[in-house]
Backbone bond lengths (Angstrom), bond angles and torsions (degrees), N, CA, C in turn:
res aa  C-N    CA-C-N  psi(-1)  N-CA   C-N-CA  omega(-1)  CA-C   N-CA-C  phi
1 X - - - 1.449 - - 1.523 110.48 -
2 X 1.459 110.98 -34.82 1.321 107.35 168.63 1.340 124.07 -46.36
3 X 1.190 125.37 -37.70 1.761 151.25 -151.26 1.046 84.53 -76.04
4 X 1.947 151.86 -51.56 1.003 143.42 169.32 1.348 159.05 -40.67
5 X 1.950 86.07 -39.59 1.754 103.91 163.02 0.903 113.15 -75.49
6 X 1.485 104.98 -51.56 1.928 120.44 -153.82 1.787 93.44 -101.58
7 X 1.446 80.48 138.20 1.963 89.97 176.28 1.524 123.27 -97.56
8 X 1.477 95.96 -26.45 1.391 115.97 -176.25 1.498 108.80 -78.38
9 X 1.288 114.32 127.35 1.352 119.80 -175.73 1.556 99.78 -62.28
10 X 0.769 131.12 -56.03 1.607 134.73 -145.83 1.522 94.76 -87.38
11 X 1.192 131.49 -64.55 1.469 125.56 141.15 1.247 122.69 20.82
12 X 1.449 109.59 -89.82 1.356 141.88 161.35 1.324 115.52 -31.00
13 X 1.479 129.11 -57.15 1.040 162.53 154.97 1.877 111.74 -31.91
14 X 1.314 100.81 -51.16 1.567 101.03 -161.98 1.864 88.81 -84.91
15 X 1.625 119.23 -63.63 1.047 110.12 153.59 1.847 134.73 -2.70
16 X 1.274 106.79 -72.13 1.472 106.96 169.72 1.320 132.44 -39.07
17 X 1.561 89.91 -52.87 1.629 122.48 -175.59 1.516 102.24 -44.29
18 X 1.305 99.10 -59.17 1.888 112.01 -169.28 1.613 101.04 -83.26
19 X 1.118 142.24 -53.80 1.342 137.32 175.01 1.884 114.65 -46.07
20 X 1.311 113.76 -42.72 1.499 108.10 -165.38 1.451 110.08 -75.13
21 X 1.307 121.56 -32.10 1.689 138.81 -175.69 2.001 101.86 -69.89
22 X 1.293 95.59 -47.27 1.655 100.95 171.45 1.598 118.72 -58.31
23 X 1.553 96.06 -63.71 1.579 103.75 167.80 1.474 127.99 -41.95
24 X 1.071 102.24 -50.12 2.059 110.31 176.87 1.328 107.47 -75.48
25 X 1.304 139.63 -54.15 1.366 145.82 -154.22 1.592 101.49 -84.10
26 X 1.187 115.81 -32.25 1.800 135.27 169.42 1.454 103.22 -56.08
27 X 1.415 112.85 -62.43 1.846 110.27 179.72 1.155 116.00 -87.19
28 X 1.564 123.35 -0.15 1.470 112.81 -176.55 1.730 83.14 -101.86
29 X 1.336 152.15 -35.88 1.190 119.92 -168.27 1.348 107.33 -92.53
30 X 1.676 133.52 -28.78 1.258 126.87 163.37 1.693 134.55 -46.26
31 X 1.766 89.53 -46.88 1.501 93.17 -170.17 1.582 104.82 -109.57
32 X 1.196 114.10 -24.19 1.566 114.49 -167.39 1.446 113.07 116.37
33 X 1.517 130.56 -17.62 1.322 137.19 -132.96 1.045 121.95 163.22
34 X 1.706 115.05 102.55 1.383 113.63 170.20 1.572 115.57 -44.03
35 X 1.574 101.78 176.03 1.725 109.57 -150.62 1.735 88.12 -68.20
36 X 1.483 126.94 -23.24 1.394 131.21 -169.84 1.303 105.85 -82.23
37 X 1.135 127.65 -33.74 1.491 123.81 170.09 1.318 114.83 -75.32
38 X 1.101 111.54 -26.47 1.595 117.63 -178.64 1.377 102.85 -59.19
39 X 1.187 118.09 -50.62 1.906 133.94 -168.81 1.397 103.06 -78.51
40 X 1.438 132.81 -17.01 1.579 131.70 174.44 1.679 91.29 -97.79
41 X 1.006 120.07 -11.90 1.947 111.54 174.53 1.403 110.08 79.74
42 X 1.875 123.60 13.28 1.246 115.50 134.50 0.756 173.93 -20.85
43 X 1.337 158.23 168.62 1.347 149.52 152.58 1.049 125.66 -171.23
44 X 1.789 146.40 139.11 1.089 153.75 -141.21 1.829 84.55 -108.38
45 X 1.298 130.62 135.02 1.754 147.52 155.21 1.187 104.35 -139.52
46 X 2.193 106.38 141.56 1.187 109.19 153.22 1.448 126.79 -39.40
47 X 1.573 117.13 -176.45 1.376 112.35 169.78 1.494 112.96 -77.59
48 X 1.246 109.76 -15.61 1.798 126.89 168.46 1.433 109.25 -53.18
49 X 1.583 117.63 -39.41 1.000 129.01 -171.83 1.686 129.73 86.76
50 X 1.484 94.46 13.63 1.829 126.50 173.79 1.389 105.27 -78.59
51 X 1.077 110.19 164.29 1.593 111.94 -165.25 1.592 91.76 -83.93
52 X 1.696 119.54 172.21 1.645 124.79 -150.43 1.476 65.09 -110.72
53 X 1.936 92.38 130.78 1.636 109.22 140.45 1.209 141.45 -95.54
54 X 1.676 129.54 -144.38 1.462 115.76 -179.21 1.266 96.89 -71.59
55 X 1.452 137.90 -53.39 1.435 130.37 -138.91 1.816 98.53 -78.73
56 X 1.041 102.39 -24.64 1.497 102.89 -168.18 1.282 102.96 -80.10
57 X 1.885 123.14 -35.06 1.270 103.13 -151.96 2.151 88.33 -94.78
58 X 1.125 106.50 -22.67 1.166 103.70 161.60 1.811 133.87 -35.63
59 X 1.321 100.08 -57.99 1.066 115.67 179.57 1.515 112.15 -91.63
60 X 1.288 129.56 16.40 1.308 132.67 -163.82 1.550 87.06 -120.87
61 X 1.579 117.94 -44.04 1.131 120.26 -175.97 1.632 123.69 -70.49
62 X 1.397 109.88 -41.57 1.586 107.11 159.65 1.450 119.86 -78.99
63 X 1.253 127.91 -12.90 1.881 125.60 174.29 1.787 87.36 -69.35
64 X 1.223 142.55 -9.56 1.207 124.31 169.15 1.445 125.39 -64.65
65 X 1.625 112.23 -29.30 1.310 127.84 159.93 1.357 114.18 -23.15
66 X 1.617 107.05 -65.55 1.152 124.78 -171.52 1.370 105.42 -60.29
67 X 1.432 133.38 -28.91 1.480 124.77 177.29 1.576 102.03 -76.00
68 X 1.112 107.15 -29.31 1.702 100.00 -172.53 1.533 108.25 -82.90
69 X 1.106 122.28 -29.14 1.737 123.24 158.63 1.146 145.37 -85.50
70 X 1.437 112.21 15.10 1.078 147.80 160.62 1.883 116.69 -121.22
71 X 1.343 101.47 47.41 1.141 129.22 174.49 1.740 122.24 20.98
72 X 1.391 102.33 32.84 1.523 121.00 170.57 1.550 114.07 102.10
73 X 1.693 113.03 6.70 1.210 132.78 -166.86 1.805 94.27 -76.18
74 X 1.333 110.88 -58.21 1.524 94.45 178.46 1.507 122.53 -56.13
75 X 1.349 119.98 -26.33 1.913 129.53 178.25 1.928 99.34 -56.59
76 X 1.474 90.87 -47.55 1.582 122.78 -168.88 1.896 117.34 -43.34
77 X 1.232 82.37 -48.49 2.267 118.42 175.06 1.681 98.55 -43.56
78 X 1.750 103.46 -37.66 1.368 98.11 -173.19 1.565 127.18 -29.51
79 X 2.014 80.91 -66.16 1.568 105.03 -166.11 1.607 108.74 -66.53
80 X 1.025 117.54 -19.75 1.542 117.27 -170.23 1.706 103.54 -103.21
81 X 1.319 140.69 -0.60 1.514 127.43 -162.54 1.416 91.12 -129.25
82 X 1.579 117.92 133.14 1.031 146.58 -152.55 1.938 107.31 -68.01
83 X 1.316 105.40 -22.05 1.157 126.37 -168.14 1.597 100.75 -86.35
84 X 1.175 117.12 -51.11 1.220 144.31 173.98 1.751 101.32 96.56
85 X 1.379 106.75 66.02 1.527 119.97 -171.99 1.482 109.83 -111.66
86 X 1.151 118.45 134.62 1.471 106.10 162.81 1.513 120.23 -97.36
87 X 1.588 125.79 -152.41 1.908 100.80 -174.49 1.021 123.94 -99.02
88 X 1.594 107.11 -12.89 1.379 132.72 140.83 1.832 112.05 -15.08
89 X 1.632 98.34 -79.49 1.318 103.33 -163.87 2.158 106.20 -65.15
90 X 1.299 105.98 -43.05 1.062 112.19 170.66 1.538 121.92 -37.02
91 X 1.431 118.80 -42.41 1.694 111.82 -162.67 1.549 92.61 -107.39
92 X 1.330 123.72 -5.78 1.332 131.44 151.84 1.603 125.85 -57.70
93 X 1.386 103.74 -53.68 1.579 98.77 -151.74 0.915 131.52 113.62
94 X 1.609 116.21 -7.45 1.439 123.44 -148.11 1.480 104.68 -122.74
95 X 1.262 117.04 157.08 1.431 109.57 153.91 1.685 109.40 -152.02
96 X 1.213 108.89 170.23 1.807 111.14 168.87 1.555 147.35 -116.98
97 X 0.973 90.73 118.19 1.875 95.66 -158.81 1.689 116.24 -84.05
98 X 0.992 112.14 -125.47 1.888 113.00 -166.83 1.697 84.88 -165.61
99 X 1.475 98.95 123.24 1.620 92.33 179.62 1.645 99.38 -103.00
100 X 1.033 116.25 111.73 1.772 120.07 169.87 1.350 97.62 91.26
C-alpha cells in the first residue's frame, strides 16, 4: 500500500523502516499483541510472566534480526526448545502464551 502514495523507492523504503518498528512495538507494549496475535488469542510476557514493556519489546523486536540472519534458525528454536521459544524470545525475556 505504501507503493501507492510514495513513488520513490527509497522514500518508501525509509518510511517503512520507521513505521513498522512503531507499529509492532506500539501493540506489543499497549496491548500485548499485534492485531494477528490478538486473533490467534496470544500474547507476548516477560519470563516473569508481566506484561512486555518498552525495553523488552524493543529489544525483542530487533533480536528478530538475528532470526532473520540466521536464516530462520532462530524462528526454527521454536519447534525444538522445550519452552517453545525462539532467539528472539530468548535475548528478550520474553515468551508467548494462549490467553484463555
Amino acid at each position: 500500500m505504501l507503493g501507492l502514495v510514495v513513488k520513490d523507492p527509497l522514500s518508501a523504503f525509509a518510511i517503512e523502516f520507521t513505521l513498522a518498528p512503531v507499529y509492532t512495538i506500539g501493540f506489543w507494549v499497549t496491548q500485548g499483541a499485534t492485531p494477528g496475535k490478538m486473533a490467534l488469542g496470544i500474547r507476548i510476557l516477560t519470563d516473569d510472566g508481566d506484561p512486555i514493556g518498552f525495553g523488552h519489546a524493543i529489544l525483542r523486536y530487533f533480536a528478530e534480526i538475528a532470526c532473520v540472519l540466521t536464516l530462520g534458525i532462530g524462528y526454527l528454536m521454536i519447534a525444538f526448545t522445550a519452552e517453545k521459544r525462539g532467539l528472539h524470545d530468548f535475548i528478550a525475556g520474553t515468551m508467548v502464551v494462549k490467553t484463555g
